[in-house]
DOKOL-319699 format. One record per residue (C-alpha): x, y, z; residue in one letter. Coordinates in steps of 0.001 Angstrom, whole numbers, padded with zeros to 6 digits, always signed. Example, Ala and Ser with C-alpha at 12.3 -4.5 7.8 and 13.67 -1.06 7.14 Angstrom:
BEGIN
+012300-004500+007800A;+013670-001060+007140S;
//
This chain:
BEGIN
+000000+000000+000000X;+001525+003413-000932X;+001482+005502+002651X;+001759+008743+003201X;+005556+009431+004087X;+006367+012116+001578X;+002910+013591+002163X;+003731+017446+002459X;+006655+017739+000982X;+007084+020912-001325X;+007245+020736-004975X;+010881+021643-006202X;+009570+024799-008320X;+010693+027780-006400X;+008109+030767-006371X;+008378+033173-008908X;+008480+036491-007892X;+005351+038517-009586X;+005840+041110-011743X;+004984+044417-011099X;+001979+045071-012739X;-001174+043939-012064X;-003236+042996-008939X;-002347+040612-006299X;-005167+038642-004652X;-006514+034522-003669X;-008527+032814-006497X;-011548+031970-005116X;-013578+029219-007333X;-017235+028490-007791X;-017947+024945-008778X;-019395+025701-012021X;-016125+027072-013300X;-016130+031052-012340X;-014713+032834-009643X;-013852+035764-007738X;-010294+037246-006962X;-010026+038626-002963X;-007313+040999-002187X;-004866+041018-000515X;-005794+044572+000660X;-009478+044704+002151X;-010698+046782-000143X;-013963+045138+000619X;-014766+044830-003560X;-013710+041291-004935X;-012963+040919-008709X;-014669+038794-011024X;-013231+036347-013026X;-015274+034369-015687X;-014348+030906-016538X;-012802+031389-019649X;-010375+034026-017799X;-009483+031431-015756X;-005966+030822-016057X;-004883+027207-017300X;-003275+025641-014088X;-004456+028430-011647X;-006812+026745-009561X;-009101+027527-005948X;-006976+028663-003253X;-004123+029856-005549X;-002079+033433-005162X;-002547+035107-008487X;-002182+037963-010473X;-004997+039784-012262X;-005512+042488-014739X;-008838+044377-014475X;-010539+044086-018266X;-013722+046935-016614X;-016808+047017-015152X;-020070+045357-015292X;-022999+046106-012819X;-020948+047909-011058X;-018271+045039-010549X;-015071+044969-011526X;-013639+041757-014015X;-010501+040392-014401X;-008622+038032-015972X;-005527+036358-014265X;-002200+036935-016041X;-000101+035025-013210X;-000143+032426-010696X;+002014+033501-007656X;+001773+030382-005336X;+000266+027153-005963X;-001953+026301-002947X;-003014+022932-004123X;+000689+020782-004057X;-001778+017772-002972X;-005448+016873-003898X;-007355+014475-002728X;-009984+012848-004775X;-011491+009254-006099X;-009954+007060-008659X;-012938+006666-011238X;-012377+003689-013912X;-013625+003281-017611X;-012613+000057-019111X;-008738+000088-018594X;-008294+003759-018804X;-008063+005292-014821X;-009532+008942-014042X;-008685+011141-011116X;-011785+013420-009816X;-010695+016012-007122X;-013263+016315-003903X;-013263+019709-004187X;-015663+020628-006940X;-013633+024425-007405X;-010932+022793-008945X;-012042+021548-012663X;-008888+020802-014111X;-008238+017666-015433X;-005201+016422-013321X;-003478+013720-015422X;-002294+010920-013722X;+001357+008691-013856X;+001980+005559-013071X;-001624+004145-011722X;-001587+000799-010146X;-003624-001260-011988X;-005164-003196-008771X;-006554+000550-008070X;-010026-000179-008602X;-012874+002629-009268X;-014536+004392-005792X;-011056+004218-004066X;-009977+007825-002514X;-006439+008407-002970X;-004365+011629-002181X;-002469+012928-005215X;+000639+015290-005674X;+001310+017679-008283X;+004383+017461-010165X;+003592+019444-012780X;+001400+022234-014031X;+001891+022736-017498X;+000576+019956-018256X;-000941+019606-015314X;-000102+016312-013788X;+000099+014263-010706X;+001084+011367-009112X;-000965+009216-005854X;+001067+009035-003219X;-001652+007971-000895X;-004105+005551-000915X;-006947+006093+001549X;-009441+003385+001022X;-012618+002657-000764X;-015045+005906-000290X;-017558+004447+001243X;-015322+002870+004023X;-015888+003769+007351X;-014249+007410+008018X;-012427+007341+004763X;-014893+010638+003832X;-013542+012487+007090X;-010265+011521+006291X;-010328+012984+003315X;-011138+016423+004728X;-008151+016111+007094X;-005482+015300+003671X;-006872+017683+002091X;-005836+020671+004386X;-002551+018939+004595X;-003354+016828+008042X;-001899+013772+008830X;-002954+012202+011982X;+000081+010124+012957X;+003350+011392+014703X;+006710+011323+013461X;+008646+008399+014802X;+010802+010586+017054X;+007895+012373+018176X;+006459+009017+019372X;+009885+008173+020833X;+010176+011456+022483X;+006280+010405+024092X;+007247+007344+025444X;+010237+008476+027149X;+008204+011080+029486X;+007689+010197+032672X;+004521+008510+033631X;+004431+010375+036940X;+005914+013585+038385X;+009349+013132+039974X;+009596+013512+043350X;+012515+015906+042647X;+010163+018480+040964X;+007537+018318+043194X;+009650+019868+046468X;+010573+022707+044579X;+006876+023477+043703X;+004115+025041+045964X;+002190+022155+046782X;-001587+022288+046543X;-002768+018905+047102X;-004401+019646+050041X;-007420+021043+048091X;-010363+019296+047124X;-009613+020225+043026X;-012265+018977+040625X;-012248+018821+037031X;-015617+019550+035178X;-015579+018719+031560X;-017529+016650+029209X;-018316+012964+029929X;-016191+011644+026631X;-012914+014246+027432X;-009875+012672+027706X;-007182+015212+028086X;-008039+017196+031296X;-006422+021061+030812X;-008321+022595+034119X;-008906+021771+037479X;-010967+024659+039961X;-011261+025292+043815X;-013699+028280+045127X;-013776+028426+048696X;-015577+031473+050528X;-013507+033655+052823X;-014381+036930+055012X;-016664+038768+052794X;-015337+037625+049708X;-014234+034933+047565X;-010979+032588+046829X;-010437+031030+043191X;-007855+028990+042191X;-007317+028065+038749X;-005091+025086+037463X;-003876+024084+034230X;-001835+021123+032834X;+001504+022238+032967X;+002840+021059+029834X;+005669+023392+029540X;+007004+021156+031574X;+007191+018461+029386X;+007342+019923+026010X;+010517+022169+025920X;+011487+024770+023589X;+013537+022922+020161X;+012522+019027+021325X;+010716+017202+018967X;+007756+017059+020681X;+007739+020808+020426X;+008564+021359+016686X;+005615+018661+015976X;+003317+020548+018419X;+004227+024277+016546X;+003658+022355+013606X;+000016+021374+014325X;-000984+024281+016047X;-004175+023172+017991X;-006111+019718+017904X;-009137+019206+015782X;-012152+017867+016180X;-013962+017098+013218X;-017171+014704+013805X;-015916+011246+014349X;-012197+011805+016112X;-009742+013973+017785X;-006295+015188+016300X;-004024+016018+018760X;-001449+018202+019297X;+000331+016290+021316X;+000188+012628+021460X;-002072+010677+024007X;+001032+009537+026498X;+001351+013723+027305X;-002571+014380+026245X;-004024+011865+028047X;-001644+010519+030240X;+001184+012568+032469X;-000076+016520+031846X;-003955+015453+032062X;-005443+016041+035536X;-006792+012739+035942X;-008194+012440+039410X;-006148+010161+042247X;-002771+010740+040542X;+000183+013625+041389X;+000137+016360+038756X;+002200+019234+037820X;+000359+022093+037131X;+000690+026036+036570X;-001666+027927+039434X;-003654+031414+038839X;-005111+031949+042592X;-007718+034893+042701X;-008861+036558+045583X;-011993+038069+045145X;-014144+040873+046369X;-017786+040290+047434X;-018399+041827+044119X;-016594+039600+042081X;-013558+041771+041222X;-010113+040458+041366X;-007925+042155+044425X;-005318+040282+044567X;-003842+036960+042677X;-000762+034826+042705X;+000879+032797+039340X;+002757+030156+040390X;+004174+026866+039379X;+002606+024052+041712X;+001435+020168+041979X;-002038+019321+042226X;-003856+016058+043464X;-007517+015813+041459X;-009659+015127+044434X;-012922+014437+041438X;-013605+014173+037734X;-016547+015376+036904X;-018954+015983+033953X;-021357+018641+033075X;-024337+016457+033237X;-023583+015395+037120X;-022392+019222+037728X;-026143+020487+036725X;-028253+018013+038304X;-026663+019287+041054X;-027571+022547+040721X;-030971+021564+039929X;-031181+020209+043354X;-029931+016875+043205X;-028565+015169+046169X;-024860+014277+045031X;-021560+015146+045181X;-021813+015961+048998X;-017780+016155+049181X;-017892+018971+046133X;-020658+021029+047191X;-019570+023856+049129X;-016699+024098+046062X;-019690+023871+043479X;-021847+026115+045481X;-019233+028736+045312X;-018279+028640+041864X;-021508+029214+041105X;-021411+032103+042873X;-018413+033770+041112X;-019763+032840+037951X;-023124+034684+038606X;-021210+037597+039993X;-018208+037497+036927X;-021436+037356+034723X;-022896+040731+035856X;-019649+042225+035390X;-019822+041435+031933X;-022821+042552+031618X;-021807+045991+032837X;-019071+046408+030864X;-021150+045279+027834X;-019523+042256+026816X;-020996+040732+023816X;-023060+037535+024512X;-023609+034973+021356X;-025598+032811+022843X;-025926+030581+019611X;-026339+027102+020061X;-023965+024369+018520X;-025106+022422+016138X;-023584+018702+016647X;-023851+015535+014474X;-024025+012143+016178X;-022707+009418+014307X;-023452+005486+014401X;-020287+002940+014967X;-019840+002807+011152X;-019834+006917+010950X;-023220+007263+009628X;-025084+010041+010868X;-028088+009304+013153X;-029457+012774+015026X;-028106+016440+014636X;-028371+017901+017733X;-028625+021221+018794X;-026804+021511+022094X;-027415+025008+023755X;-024559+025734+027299X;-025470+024296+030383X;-025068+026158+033656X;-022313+023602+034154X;-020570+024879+030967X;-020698+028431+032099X;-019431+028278+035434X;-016269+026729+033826X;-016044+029355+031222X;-016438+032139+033473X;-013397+030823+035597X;-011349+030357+032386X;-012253+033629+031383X;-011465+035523+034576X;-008005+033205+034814X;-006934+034588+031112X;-008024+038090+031965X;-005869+037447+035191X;-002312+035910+033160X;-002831+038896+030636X;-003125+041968+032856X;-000276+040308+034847X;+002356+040029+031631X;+001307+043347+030915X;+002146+045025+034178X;+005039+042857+034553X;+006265+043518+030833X;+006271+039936+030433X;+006319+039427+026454X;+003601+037389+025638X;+001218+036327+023301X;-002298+037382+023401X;-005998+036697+021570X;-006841+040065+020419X;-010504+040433+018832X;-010297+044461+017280X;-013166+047344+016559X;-015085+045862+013188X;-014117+048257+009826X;-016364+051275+009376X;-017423+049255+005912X;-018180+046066+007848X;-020774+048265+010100X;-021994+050138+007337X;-023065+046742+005613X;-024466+045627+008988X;-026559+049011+009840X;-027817+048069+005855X;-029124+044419+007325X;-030627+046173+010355X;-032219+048526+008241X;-034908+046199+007412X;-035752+045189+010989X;-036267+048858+011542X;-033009+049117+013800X;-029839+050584+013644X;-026413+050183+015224X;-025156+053448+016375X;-022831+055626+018710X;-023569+058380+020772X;-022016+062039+019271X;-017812+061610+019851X;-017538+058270+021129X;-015706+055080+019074X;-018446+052082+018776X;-018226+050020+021587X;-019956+045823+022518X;-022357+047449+024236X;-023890+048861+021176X;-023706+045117+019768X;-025105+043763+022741X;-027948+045877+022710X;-028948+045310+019072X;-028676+041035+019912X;-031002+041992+022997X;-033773+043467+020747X;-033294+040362+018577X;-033508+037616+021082X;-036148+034996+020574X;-037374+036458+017310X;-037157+034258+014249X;-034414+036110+012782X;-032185+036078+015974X;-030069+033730+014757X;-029192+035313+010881X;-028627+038838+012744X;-026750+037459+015359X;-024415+035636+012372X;-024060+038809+010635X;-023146+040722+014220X;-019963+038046+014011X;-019146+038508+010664X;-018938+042151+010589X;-016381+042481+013310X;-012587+041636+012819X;-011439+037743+012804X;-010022+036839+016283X;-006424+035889+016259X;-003303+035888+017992X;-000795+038672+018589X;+002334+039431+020455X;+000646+043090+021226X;-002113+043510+024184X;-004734+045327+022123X;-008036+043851+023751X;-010553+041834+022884X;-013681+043744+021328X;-016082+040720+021876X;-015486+040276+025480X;-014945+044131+026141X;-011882+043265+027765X;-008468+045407+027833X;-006505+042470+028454X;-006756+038702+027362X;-004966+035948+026177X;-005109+032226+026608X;-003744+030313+028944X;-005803+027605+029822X;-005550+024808+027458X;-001595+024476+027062X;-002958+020638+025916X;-004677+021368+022709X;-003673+025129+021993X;-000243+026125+021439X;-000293+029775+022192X;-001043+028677+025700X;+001992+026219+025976X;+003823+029591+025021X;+002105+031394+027655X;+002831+029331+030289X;+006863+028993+028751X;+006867+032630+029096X;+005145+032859+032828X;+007873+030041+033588X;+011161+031659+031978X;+009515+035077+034365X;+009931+032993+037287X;+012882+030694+037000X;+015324+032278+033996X;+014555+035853+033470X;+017727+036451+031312X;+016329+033844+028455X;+012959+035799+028206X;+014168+037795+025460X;+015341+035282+023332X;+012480+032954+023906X;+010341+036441+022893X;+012692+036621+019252X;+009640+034510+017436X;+006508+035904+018555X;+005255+037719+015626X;+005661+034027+013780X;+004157+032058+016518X;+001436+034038+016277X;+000339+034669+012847X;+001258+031109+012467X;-001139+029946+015471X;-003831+031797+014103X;-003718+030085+010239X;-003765+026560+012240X;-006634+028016+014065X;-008343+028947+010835X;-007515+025563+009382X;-008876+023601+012162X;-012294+025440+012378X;-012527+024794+008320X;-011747+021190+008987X;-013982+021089+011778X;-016838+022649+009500X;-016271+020723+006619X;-016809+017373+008611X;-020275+018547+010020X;-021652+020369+006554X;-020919+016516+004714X;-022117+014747+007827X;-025127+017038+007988X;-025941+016624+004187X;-025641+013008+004439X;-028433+012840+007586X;-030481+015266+005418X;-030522+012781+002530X;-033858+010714+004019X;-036192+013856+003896X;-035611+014439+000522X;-039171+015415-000421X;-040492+016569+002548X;-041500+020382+004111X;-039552+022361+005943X;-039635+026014+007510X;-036784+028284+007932X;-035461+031328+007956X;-033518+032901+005087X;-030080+033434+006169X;-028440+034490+002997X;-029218+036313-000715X;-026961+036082-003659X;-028145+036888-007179X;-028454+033457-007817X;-031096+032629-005105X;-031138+032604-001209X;-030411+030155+001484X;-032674+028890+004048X;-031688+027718+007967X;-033616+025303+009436X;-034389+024243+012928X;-031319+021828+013140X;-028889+024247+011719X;-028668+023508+007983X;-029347+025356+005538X;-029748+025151+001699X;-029989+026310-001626X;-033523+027766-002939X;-032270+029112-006505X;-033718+031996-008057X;-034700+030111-011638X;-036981+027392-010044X;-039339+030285-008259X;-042155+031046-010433X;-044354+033687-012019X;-041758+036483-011705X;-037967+037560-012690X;-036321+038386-009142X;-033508+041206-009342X;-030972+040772-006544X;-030835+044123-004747X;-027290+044076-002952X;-028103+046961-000489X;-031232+045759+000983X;-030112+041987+001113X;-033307+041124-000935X;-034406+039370-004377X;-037113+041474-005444X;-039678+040816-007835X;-039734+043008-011369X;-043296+042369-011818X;-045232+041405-008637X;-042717+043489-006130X;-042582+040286-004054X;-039511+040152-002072X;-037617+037449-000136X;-035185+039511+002613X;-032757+038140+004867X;-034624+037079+008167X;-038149+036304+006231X;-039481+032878+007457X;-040150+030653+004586X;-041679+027077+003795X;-039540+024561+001709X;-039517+021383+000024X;-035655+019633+000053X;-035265+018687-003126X;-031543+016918-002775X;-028969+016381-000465X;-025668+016577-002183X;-022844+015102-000249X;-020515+015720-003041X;-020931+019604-002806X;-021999+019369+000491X;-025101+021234-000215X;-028901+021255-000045X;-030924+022120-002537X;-034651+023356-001670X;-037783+024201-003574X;-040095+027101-002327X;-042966+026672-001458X;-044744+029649+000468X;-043767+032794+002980X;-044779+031837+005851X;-044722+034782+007695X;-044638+038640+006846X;-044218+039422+011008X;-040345+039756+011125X;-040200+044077+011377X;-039541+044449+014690X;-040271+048027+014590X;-041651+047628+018134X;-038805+047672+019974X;
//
């Protein structure tokens, strides 16, 4: 079987510097052969490339160059004179047979090119996925260099998704080597230099399938206020700057979780094993204690390295039928009890200080033991959840203000003010529910101003789409080696800190609270690579969330396949001058397209987010309520396709608040 050892690897071409003329911007491709060239400025105004501009070998993804031919509807079009950078060095796709001759037909339906293949094992029969590398683009050719299995095998489809955003799930062999040497337990050598904790009754509270264990939490009430101690897997510990274990964990960035598995960072003897908090064992962890005022505001905290004894593991599920008044976990309950009470407190200072709240619920897909989707769920947090993200929160807060103060570099999650084009397009969306998103005279926008638009929303049918477009129109969090605040949580300082397991930025925050404490003199040299730690933390980000998205659009498309035919309602979410797509209850949405509607040519009308009718004036808006017929389930483009049938509602002005 070919495996996947060179998997990766760059092609030998060497990139060509552009010339200078021209634009510079990332080929975006529609399936049906057009596309659309973003900038590498945000300009805001894409350029449109039709497919016969489309230049041969320049495919979705790709860095290109494009000369503007003019204008039409007010659009610019281009045609691309240049590719910059390749994007696509390997493709995965299925091995399609006809008679003896073997054809090679890419997943991704944006790339149309016929990729001729070398070399193709004859015992390669038709419906097997394989992952193939470009060795050449003019012609455009490849070679397999993986073999993934027959399509329809169990996970293969998932798989797929992972090779083709250049994921490979197994470590190197010295990374494995490098695992198996770590300790199993703390030594007793490192523990006496620590400041021992393992007096305190520490539980973990995470979900009841979690394996690797970042957090444990102790609240304890004292005088007229509050003690909170934080405590996270100290894996900076284990994983030292240069090792192997280190340069794999950079290299992945963050573990995924698309629907049926985990990819870790780190593998499963550090993940699950020695820096989990698993209850009844020693572990080494860092500490954030919090002392807290009867209001909920920190006075005074301490960041230290310490070891920890798990007194509990528990789950979310036990956690809230406790607070709904059942009678369990006796030992825990003064702990629980006060945690609850900081997070109620920590939640009203949010509040205050208007921190945006998008409550959305998370769509999940359960799958059968053969990977077949059986129920999407729509899981909505639990008081349980909150009180653990509300000690996170305050414990991030905590380690940023801290570096800052102490001019500890660092490396924080910034979320910045949303462009004044972004609002402008958003205040056009609100516009039709009869609101508006606005600042008082000399004052910069602020998340209060968001928060109060989502609290005019809330329950209302289009809650959802204007809560979606609230997201969108701000900046993308990310990472950054400056302290310049997250927007969404109307905080002046965060970063994270608490999931050194699965996040690397936080293994970096917790090298750099360490180096503060034990080797001040290396902090500036550990500092030297911020800048790329960060921009390259947030593109693994990026590239786990459109793993993680991908999985759950194909598994969600799949479960939709056995209504084809039946009604739905929805809510339009989206209008493009092709049609508009409808949400449902469970989270998916589809395609209604403007050509199958009857009795009337619809004219898309960009600044009111509407299809409007030329003859009849009927119009279809973002956040109308609709009825629907699915149509088809396409697992292929991941997509659904839906037939309309009637408005069901005209009641979504909200003029009345």
């Amino acid at each position: 079987m070919i495996r996947a050892k060179k998997f990766g690897t760059k092609l030998p071409e060497k990139k060509r510097k552009p010339s200078s003329k021209g634009i510079i911007g990332k080929l975006s491709v529609n399936h049906r052969g057009f596309g659309f060239v973003v900038l590498e400025e945000d300009t805001g105004t894409d350029i449109f490339i039709s497919a016969e501009n489309i230049l041969s070998g320049a495919m979705n993804g790709d860095k290109v160059k494009v000369k503007v031919l003019g204008t039409f509807r007010g659009k610019r079009e281009g045609t691309i004179v240049e590719v910059v950078e390749h994007a696509n060095k390997t493709i995965v796709g299925r091995i399609n047979v006809n008679r003896t001759k073997s054809e090679f037909v890419p997943d991704d339906k944006r790339i149309t090119q016929k990729i001729k293949l070398r070399h193709v094992d004859k015992k390669i029969v038709g419906g097997t996925k394989v992952v193939v590398e470009i060795i050449s683009w003019s012609p455009l050719q490849g070679k397999i260099i993986e073999i993934l299995g027959d399509e329809n095998g169990v996970g293969v489809d998932i798989l797929g998704i992972l090779r083709s955003h250049g994921i490979v799930e197994e470590f190197p062999e010295e990374v494995m080597t490098a695992a198996a040497r770590t300790e199993i337990e703390p030594s007793k050598t490192e523990i006496s230099k620590r400041i021992d904790r393992r007096n305190l009754k520490i539980v973990t509270i995470d979900g009841e399938d979690a394996k690797d264990l970042d957090d444990g939490v102790y609240g304890e009430e004292r005088g007229d206020g509050f003690f909170l101690g934080v405590y996270i897997a100290d894996v900076s510990h284990y994983v030292r700057p240069n090792s192997a274990l280190d340069i794999e964990a950079y290299k992945r960035g963050t573990s995924i979780y698309p629907v049926d598995r985990v990819v870790p960072m780190l593998p499963k003897e550090l993940s699950n094993g020695i820096c989990s908090l698993n209850a009844g064992v020693n572990r080494l962890a860092m500490a954030c204690e919090m002392n807290l005022s009867k209001n909920g505001k920190v006075v005074d905290y301490k960041i230290f390295p310490t070891v920890i004894h798990v007194h509990r593991r528990l789950s979310y599920t036990q956690v809230d039928k406790f607070f709904e008044g059942a009678d369990i976990l006796g030992d825990c309950s003064d702990n629980l009890n006060t945690l609850l009470k900081i997070r109620n407190l920590r939640k009203k200072i949010h509040a205050e200080r208007g921190s945006i709240d998008f409550a959305l619920p998370e769509m999940k897909v359960r799958l059968d033991e053969n990977g077949k989707p059986i129920e999407i769920i729509k899981r909505i947090q639990t008081l349980a959840e909150s009180v653990i993200e509300e000690c996170m929160l305050l414990a991030n807060e905590t380690v940023a203000e801290h570096t800052m103060r102490k001019k500890i570099p660092c490396l924080y999650r910034v979320h910045e003010l949303a462009s004044p084009e972004k609002i402008l397009t958003f205040n056009q969306l609100l516009a039709h529910f009869s609101l508006h998103i606005a600042t008082a005279e000399g004052r910069d926008l602020e998340p209060r101003d968001f928060q109060r638009i989502l609290a005019k929303v809330k329950d209302l049918p289009a809650e959802r789409v204007i809560t979606s477009y609230a997201l969108r129109s701000m900046q993308q969090a990310r990472y950054s080696s400056q302290c310049l605040g997250h927007f969404g949580l109307a905080a002046k300082f965060y970063t994270h800190f608490t999931s050194p397991i699965r996040r690397y930025p936080d293994l970096i925050v917790h090298r750099m609270l360490r180096a503060s404490l034990e080797t001040p003199d290396k902090i500036n040299n550990l500092a030297k690579n911020l800048d790329e730690i960060a921009n390259h933390s947030s593109e693994t980000e990026r590239r786990a969330v459109d793993i993680e998205r991908e999985s759950v659009d194909l598994k969600s498309v799949e479960y939709m396949q056995q209504f084809v035919g039946q009604k739905f309602d929805g809510v339009i979410d989206s209008v493009t001058g092709f049609g508009f797509f409808v949400e449902l209850d469970n989270g998916v949405d589809g395609l209604v397209r403007v050509a199958t509607i009857d009795h009337d040519y619809y004219e898309f009308v960009e600044k009111e987010f509407a299809l409007i009718g030329q003859t009849t004036g009927k119009s279809f808006h973002i956040g109308d309520s609709v009825r629907v017929r699915l149509s088809e389930a396409n697992t292929n483009l991941r997509q659904l396709t839906f037939d309309f049938i009637s408005t069901v509602t005209d009641k979504n002005l909200i003029a009345e608040v």
